[in-house]
N, C-alpha and C positions, 0 to 999 in steps of 0.2 A: 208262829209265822215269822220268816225271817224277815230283818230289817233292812230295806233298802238304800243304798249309798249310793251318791253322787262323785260322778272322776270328774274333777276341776282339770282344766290344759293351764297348765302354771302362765305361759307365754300371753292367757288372754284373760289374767287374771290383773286384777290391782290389788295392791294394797287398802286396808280398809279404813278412811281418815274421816277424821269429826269433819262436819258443816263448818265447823272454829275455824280449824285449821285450815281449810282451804279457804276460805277466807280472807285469812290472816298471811297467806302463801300468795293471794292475786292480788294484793294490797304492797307487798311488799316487792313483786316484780315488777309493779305500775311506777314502783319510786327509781327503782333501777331503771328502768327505762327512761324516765324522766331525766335524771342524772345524767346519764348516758347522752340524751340528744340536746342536752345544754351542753355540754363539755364540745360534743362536734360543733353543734351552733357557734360556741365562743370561739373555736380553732375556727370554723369558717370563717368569722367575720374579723379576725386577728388578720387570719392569712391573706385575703382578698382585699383589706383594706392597705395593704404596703403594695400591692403589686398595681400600676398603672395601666389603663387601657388603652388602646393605637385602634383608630377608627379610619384613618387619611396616611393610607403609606403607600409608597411601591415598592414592589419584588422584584426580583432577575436569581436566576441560575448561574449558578458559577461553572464556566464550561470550560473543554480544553481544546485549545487552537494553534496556529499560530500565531506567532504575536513580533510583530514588528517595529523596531525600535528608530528615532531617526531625529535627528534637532532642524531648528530653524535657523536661517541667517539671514540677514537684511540687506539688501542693495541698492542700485539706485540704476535704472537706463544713462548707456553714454553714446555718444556718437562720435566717435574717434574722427571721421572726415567731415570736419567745420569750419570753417572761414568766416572771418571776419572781413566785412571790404567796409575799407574809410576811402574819403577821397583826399586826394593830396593836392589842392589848391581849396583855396579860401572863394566859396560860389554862394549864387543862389539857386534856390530850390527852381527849375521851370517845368520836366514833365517825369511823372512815374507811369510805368507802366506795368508793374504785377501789387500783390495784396500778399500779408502775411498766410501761410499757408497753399500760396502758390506750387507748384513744382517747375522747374525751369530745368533748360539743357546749359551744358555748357558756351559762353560767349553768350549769353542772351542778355539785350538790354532791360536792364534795369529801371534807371533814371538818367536822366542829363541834365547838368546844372548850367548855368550861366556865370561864365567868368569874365568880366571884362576886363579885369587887367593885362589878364594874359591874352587875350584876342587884341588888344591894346600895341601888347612888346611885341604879340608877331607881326604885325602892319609897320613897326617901327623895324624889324628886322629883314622883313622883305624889302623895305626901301632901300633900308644901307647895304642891303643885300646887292641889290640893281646895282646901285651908284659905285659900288666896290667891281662889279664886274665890267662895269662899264667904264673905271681905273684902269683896269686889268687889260683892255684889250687899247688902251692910251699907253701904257707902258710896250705893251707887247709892238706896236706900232714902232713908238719912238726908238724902239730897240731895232727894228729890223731896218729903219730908216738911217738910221745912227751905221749900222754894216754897210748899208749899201754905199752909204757916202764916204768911207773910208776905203771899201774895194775900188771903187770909181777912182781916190785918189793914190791907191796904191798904183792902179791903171796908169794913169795920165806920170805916175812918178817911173814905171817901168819903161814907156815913152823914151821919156825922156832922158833917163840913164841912157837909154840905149844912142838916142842922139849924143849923149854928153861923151860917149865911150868913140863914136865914128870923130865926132871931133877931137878928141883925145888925140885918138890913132892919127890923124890929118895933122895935126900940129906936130906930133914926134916927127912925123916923114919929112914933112915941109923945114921941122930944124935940124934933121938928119942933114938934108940938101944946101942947107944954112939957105933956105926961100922965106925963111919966118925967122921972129924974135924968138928969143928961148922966153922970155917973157910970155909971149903969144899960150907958148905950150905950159906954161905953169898956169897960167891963168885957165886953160882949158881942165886940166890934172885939177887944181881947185876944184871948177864947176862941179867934176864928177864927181868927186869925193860928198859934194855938198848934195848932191842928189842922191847917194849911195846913205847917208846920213839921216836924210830927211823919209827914207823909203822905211829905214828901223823904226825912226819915230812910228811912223802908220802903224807898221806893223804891233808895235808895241799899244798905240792907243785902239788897234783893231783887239787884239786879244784882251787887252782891259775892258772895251764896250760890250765883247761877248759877255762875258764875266760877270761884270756888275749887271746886264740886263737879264742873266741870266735869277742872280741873286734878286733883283728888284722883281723879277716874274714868280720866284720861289715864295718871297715877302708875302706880295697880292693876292698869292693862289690861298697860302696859308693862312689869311684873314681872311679870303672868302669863305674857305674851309671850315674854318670858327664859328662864322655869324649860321653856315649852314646847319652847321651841329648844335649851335643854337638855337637856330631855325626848328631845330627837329626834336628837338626837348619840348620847345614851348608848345609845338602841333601836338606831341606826345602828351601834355598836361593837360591840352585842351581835347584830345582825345580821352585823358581820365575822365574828364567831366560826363563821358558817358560812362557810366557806370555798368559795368557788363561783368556776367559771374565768373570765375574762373572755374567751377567748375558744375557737375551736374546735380540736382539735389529737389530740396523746399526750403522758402523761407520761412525761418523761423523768428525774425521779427526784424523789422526797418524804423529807420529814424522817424519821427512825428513829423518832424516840421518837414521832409521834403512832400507831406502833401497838401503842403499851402504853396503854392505859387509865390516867389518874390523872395521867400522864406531866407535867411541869412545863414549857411551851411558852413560853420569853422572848418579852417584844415585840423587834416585828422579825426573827423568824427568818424564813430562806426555809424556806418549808412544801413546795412545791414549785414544777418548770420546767414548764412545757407551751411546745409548740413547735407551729406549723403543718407539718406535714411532707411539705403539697404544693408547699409552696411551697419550693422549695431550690434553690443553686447551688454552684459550687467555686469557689473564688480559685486561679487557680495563677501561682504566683514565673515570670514568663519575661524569658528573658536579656534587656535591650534591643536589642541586634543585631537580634534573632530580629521584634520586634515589627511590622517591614516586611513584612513575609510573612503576615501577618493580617489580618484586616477583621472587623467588628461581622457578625454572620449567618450566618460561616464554620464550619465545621464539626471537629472532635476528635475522637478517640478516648483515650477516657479509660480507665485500669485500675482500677478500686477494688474493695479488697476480693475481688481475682482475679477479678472479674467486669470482660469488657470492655464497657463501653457507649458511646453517641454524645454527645456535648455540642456544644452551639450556642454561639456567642461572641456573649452579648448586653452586655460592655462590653469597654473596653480602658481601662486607667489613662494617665492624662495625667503623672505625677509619676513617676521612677523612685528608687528607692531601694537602699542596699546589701544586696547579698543575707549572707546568713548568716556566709558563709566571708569575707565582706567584698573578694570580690577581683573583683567586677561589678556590674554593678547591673541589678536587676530592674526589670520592670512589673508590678503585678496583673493579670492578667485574670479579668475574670470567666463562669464558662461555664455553662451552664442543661444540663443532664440532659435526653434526649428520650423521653421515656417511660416515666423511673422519678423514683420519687418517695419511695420508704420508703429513703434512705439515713441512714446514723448520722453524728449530727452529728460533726465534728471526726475523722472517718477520712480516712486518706490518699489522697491520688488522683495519678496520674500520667499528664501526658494524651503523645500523641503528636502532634507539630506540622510539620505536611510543609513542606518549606523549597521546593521543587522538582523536579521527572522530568529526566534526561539521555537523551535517544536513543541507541540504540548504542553504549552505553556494556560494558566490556570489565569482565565481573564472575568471582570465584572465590566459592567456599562459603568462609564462615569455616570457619577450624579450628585447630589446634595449633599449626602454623606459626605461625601470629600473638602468639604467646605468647614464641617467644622472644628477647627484649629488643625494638629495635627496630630490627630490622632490616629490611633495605630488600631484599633478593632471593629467591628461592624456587629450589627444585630442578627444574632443567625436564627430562624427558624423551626420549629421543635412542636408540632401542633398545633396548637391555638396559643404558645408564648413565641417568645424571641429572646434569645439570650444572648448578653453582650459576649463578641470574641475576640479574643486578642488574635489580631494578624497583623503579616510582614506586605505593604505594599512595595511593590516593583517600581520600573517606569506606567508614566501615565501618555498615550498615545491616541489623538483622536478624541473617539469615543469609549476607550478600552483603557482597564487598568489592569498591570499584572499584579496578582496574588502570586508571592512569595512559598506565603507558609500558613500557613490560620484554620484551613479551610481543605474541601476534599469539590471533588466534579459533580455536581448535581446537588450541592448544598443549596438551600433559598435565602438569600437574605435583603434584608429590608434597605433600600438602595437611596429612599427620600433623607429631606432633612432628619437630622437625631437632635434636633434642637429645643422641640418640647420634652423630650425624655434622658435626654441626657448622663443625668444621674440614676439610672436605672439602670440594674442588673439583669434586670427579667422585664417582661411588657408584655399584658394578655392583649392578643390582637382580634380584632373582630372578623 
């Protein structure tokens, strides 16, 4: 009978080993293994314990925009149309009639004081006023009385010539005739000579009494003249004492004492400011650098007083001068307000002056990070670490800072303080 053989498939066959051996084979893969996951163990716990954990951060996205560049400059509200009214005699306070923050037109009363000196000189100047005119018209009399009495004796001397001349002529005839002495006719030739003599005199003291009363009327008129123009000063100072604006406005602040009654008001005090307060601009100190980036017409954004408004740039200074801190020098400019007009003189104003726009420029939200010292990298994002990056900060504007260089559009990075980790390279984040 033949002998039966078995066909083995090699592929589903083993090798044939002692119990020993494998034994000695699962004995010795236990230790390997064992080996094995100490060695990781020890790298994990090596590796994990250098690298710090971030539980309290914020993120942002580094995106691309535009980005707007622009500095700040500081000024101050002015009001170019201000007045100061003092009064010019030495009074007392008797009545006001507006309060600081008034508005008033022009010519409006103010105050009026009480001056007695000068209500005093002009009761003394209206007197000698009177008694001068009432001179004046004693001259002008004695003058025309003084003419009339010398016409009258020119009169009665033309008379009388005229008779001394018929006798004259009567005596020649009568010694012609030899009926008279020649004596007769000289003595008559005398009289009329003596009348003829006596008629220049008049005449001469007539043109002198013209003359001189003309001068003594000139005198009279010209001190009455005087004390009038006098006269009209002193009502002029007692007219100051009403206190009235020159021009239209608001007060912006008045003397104390004139609202006490009696109150002692020196010459020369300022009584009060009025201000036009439609008419108003801001001076603001800008870098000169910056002054390239402006034009007459151009437009601000001003803060004053927490309120933002618009201002027009209706000059630009030609002179620069050192600014405060003395380490630049400034231009004035001066900017006009668009639409407001009731601001307080001498408040602060801070405008914003745009230097430029960047296209596509590579911006972060300001934040904490920027605060510590000055450094130049941020923590960028990488799964569950963050790894320090060196980058190039830009301008910082706003809320916005530009990124230079560091970084690409859509990177994350960790935008809080870096203050607790500072000295770290890597940070596993929660």
């Amino acid at each position: 009978m033949a002998e039966l053989r078995k066909i083995i498939q090699v592929e589903e066959s083993s090798p044939l080993i002692s119990r020993s051996k494998k034994k000695k084979a699962y004995i010795s893969g236990a230790v390997v293994a064992a080996i094995f996951a100490a060695v990781v163990i020890v790298i994990f716990l090596n590796t994990s314990g250098d690298i710090r954990t971030v539980g309290d951060y914020t993120v942002a996205k580094v995106i691309s925009g535009s980005f707007t560049t622009s500095t700040e400059a500081s000024g101050t509200v002015v009001l170019p149309t201000q007045v100061s009214i003092v009064n010019m005699e030495t009074g007392y306070a008797r009545e006001i009639y507006v309060k600081e923050g008034d508005s008033i037109t022009e010519s409006t009363i103010l105050a009026v004081l009480d001056v007695p000196d000068l209500e005093e000189q002009r009761d003394d100047l209206l007197d000698e006023l009177e008694t001068q005119k009432i001179a004046l018209e004693e001259i002008r009399l004695s003058h025309e009385y003084s003419i009339r009495e010398l016409d009258i004796s020119l009169k009665r001397n033309e008379a009388d010539i005229g008779e001394a001349e018929e006798t004259e002529a009567t005596e020649k005839e009568l010694m012609e005739l030899k009926s008279s002495r020649a004596s007769d006719y000289e003595a008559a030739v005398d009289a009329l000579q003596s009348l003829r003599e006596q008629r220049e005199d008049l005449l001469l003291s007539r043109e002198k009494a013209v003359r001189s009363g003309v001068l003594s009327l000139k005198k009279q008129e010209a001190q009455i003249s005087s004390l009038e123009v006098s006269l009209k000063r002193v009502q002029a100072d007692i007219e100051d004492a009403r206190i009235t604006s020159p021009i239209s406005g608001d007060i912006l602040s008045l003397e104390d004492n004139l609202m006490v009654p009696g109150s002692l008001i020196e010459q020369n005090t300022a009584l009060f400011t009025v201000a036009d307060t439609t008419d108003v601009y801001i001076d603001l100190e800008v870098y000169e650098q910056y002054t390239s980036y402006l034009e007459e017409g151009g437009t601000v954004e001003l803060v004053i007083s927490n309120n933002v408004i618009e201002g027009e740039i209706s000059q630009i200074g030609r002179v620069a001068s050192m600014s405060s801190d003395g380490l630049a020098a400034t231009v004035t400019v001066r900017v006009k307000p668009v639409g407001v007009s009731n601001l307080t003189p001498g408040a602060s104003a801070v405008a914003e002056i745009p230097l430029g726009t960047t296209e596509d420029a590579l911006l972060l939200p300001r934040g904490s990070y920027l605060t510590t010292g000055g450094q130049k990298y941020v923590y960028k994002i990488d799964g569950v670490r963050a790894y320090k990056t060196q980058v190039v900060f830009g301008e910082i504007q706003g809320s916005q800072v530009e990124v230079l260089s560091g970084l690409e559009a859509g990177d994350t990075v960790i935008i809080s303080s870096y203050q607790d980790f500072i000295d770290q390279d890597v940070v596993e984040i929660k």
